[in-house]
Jmol script that loads the backbone (N, CA, C; Angstrom):
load data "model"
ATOM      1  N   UNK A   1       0.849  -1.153   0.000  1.00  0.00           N
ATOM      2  CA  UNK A   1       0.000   0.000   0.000  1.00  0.00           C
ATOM      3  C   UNK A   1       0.903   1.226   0.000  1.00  0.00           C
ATOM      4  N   UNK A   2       0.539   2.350  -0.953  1.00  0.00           N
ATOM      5  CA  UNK A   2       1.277   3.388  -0.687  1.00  0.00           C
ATOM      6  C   UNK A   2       0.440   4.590  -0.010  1.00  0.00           C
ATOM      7  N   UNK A   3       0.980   5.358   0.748  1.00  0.00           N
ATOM      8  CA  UNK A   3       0.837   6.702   1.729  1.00  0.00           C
ATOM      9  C   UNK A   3       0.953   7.720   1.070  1.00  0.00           C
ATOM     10  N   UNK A   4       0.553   8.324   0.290  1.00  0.00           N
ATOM     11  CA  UNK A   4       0.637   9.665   0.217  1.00  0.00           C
ATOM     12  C   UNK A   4       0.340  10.987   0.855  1.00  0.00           C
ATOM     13  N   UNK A   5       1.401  11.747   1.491  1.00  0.00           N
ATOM     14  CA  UNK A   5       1.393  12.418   2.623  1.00  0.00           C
ATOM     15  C   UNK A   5       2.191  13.582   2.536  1.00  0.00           C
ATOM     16  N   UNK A   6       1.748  14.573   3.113  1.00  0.00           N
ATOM     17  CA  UNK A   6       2.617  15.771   3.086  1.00  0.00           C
ATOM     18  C   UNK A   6       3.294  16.354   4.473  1.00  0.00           C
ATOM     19  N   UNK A   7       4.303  16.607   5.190  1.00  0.00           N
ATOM     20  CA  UNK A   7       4.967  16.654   6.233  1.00  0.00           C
ATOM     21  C   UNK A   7       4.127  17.361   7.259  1.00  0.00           C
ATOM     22  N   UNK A   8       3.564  18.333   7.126  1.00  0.00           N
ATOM     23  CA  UNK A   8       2.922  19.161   8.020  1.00  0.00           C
ATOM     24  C   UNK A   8       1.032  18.915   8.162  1.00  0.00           C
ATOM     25  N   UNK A   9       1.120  17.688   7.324  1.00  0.00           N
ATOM     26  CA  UNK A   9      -0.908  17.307   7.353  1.00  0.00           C
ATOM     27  C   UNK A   9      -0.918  16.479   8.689  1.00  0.00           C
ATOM     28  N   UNK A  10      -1.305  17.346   9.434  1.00  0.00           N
ATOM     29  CA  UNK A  10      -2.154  16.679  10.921  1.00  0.00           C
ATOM     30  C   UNK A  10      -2.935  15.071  10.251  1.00  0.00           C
ATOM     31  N   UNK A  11      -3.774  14.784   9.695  1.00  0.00           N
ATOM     32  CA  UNK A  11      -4.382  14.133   9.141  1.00  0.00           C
ATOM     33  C   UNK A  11      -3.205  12.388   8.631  1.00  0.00           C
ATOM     34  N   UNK A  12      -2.019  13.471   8.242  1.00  0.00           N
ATOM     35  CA  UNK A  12      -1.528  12.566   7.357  1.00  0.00           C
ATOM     36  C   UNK A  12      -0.466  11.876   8.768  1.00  0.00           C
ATOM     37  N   UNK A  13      -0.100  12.371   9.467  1.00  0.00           N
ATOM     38  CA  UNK A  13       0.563  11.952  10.818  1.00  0.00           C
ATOM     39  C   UNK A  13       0.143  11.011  11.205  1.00  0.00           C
ATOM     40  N   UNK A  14      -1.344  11.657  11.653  1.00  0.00           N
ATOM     41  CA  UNK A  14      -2.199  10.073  12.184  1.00  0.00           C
ATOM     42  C   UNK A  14      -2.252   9.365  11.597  1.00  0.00           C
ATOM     43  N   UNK A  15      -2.658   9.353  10.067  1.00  0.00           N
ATOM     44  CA  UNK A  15      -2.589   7.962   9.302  1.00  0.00           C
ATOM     45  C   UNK A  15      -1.467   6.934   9.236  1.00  0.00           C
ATOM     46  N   UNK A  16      -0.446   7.543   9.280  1.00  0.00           N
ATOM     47  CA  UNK A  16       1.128   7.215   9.775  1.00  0.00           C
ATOM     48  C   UNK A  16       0.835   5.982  11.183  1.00  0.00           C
ATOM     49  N   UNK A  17       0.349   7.044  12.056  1.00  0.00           N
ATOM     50  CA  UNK A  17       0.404   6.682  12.886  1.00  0.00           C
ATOM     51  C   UNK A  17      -0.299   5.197  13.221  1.00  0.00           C
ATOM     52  N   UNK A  18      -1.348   5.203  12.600  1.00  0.00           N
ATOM     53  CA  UNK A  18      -2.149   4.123  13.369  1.00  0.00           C
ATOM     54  C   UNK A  18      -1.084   3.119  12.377  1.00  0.00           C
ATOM     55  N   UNK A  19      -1.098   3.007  10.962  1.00  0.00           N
ATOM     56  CA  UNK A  19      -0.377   1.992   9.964  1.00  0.00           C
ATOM     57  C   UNK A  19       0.600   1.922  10.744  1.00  0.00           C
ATOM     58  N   UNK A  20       1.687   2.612  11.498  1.00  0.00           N
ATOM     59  CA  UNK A  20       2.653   1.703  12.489  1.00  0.00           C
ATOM     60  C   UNK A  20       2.236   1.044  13.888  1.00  0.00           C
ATOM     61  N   UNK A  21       1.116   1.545  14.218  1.00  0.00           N
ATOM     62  CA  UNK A  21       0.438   1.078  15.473  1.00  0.00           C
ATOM     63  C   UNK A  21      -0.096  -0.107  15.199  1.00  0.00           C
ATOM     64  N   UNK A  22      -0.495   0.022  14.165  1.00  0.00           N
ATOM     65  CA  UNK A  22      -0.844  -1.421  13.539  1.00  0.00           C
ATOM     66  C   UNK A  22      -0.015  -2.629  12.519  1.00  0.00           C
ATOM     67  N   UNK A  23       1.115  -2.289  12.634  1.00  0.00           N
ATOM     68  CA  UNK A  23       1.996  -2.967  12.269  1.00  0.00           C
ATOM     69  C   UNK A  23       1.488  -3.034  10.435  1.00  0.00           C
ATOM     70  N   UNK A  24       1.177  -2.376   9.690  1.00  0.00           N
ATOM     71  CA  UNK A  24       0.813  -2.603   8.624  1.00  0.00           C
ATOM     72  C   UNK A  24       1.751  -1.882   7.416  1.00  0.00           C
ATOM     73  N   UNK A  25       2.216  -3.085   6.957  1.00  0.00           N
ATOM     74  CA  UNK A  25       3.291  -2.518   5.566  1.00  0.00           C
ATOM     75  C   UNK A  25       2.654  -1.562   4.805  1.00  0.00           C
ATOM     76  N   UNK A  26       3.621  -0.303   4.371  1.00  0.00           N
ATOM     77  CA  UNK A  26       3.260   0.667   3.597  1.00  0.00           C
ATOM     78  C   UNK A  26       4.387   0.885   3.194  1.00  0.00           C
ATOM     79  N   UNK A  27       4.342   2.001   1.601  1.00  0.00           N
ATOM     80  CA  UNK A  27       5.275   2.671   1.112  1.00  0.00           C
ATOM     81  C   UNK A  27       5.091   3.946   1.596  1.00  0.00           C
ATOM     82  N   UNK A  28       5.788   5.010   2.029  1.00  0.00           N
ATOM     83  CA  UNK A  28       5.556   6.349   2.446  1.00  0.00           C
ATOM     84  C   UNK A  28       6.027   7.083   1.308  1.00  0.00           C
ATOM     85  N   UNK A  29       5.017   7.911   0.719  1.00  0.00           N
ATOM     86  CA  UNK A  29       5.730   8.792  -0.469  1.00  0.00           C
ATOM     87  C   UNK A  29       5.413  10.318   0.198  1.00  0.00           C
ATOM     88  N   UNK A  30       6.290  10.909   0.279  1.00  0.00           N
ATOM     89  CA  UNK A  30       6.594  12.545   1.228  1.00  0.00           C
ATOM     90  C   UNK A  30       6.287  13.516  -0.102  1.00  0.00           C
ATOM     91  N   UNK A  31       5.119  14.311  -0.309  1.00  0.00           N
ATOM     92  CA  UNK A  31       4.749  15.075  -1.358  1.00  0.00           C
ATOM     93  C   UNK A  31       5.516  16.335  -0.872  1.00  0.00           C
ATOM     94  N   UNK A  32       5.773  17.211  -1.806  1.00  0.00           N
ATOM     95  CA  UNK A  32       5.772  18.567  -1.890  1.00  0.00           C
ATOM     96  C   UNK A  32       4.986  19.433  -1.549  1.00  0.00           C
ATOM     97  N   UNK A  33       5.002  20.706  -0.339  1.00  0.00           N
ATOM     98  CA  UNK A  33       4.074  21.296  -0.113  1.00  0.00           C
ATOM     99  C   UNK A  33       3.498  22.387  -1.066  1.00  0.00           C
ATOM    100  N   UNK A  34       4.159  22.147  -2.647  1.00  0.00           N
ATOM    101  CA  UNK A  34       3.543  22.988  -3.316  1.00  0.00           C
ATOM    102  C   UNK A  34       3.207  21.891  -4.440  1.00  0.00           C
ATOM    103  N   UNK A  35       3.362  20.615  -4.537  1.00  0.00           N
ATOM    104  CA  UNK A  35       2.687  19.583  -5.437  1.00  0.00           C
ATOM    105  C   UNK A  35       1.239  19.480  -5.404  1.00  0.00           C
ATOM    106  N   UNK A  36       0.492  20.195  -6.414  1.00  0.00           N
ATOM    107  CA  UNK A  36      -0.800  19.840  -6.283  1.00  0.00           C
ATOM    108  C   UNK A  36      -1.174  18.864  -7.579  1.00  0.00           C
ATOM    109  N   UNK A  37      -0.225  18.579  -8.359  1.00  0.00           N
ATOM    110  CA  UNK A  37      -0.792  17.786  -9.302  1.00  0.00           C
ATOM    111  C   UNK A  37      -0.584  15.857  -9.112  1.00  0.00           C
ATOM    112  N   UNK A  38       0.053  15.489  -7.892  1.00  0.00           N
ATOM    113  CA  UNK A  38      -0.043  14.676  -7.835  1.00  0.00           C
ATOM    114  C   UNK A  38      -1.247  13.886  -7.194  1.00  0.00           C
ATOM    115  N   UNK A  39      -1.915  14.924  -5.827  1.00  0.00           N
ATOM    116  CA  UNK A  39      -3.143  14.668  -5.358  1.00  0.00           C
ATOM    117  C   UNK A  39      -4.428  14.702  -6.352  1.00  0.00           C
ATOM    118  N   UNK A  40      -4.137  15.833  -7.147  1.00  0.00           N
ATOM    119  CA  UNK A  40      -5.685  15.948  -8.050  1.00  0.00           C
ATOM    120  C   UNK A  40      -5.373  14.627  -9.200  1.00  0.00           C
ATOM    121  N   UNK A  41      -4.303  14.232  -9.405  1.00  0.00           N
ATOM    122  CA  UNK A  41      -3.916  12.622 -10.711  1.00  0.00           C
ATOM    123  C   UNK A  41      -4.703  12.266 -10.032  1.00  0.00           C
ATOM    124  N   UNK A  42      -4.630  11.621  -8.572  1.00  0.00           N
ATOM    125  CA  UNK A  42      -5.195  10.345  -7.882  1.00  0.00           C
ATOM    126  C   UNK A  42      -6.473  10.581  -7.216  1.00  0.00           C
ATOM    127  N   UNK A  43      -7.015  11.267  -6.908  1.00  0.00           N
ATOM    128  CA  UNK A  43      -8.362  11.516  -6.838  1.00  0.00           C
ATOM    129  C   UNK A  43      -9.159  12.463  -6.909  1.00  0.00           C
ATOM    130  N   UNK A  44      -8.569  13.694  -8.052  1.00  0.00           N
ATOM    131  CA  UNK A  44      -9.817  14.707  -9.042  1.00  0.00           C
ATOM    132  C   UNK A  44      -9.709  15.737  -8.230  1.00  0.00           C
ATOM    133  N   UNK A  45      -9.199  16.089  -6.826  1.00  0.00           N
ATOM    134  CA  UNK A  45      -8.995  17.293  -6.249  1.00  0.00           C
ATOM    135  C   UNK A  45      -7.718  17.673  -5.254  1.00  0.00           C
ATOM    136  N   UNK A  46      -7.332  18.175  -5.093  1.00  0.00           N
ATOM    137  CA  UNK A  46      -5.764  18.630  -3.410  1.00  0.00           C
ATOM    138  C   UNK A  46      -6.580  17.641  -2.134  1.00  0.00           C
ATOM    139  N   UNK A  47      -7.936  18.889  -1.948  1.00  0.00           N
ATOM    140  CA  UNK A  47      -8.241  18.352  -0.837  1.00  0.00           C
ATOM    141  C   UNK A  47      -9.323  17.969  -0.856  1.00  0.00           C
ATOM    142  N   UNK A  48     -10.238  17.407   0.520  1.00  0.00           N
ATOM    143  CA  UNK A  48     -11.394  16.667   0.573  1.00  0.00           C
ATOM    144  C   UNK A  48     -12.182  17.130   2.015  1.00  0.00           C
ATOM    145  N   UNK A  49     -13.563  17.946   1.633  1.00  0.00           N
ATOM    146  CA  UNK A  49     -13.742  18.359   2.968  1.00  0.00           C
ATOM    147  C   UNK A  49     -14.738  17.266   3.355  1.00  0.00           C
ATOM    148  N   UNK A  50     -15.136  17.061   4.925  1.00  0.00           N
ATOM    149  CA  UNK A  50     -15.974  16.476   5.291  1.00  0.00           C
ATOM    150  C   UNK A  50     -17.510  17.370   5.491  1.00  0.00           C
TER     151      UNK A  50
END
end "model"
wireframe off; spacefill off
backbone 0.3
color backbone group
């Protein structure tokens, strides 16, 4: 499974977090805080509100 994550996403920490809490293999890929074209490739927008 790969992680796509940016250094300073609260969001993306925790996700970190639990996948080592949970012992679960991942690839960690560390985005650019000015890369927006790799988030909108993989799912049509940067961000995602609730």
């Amino acid at each position: 499974m790969k992680l796509y994550a940016y250094d300073h996403c609260p969001f993306c920490v925790r996700a970190r977090m639990i996948f080592g809490l949970k012992n679960l293999p991942f690839e960690l890929v560390i985005l650019a805080n000015d890369d927006e074209t790799t988030p909108i490739g993989l799912v049509g927008k940067k961000s995602y509100r609730f």
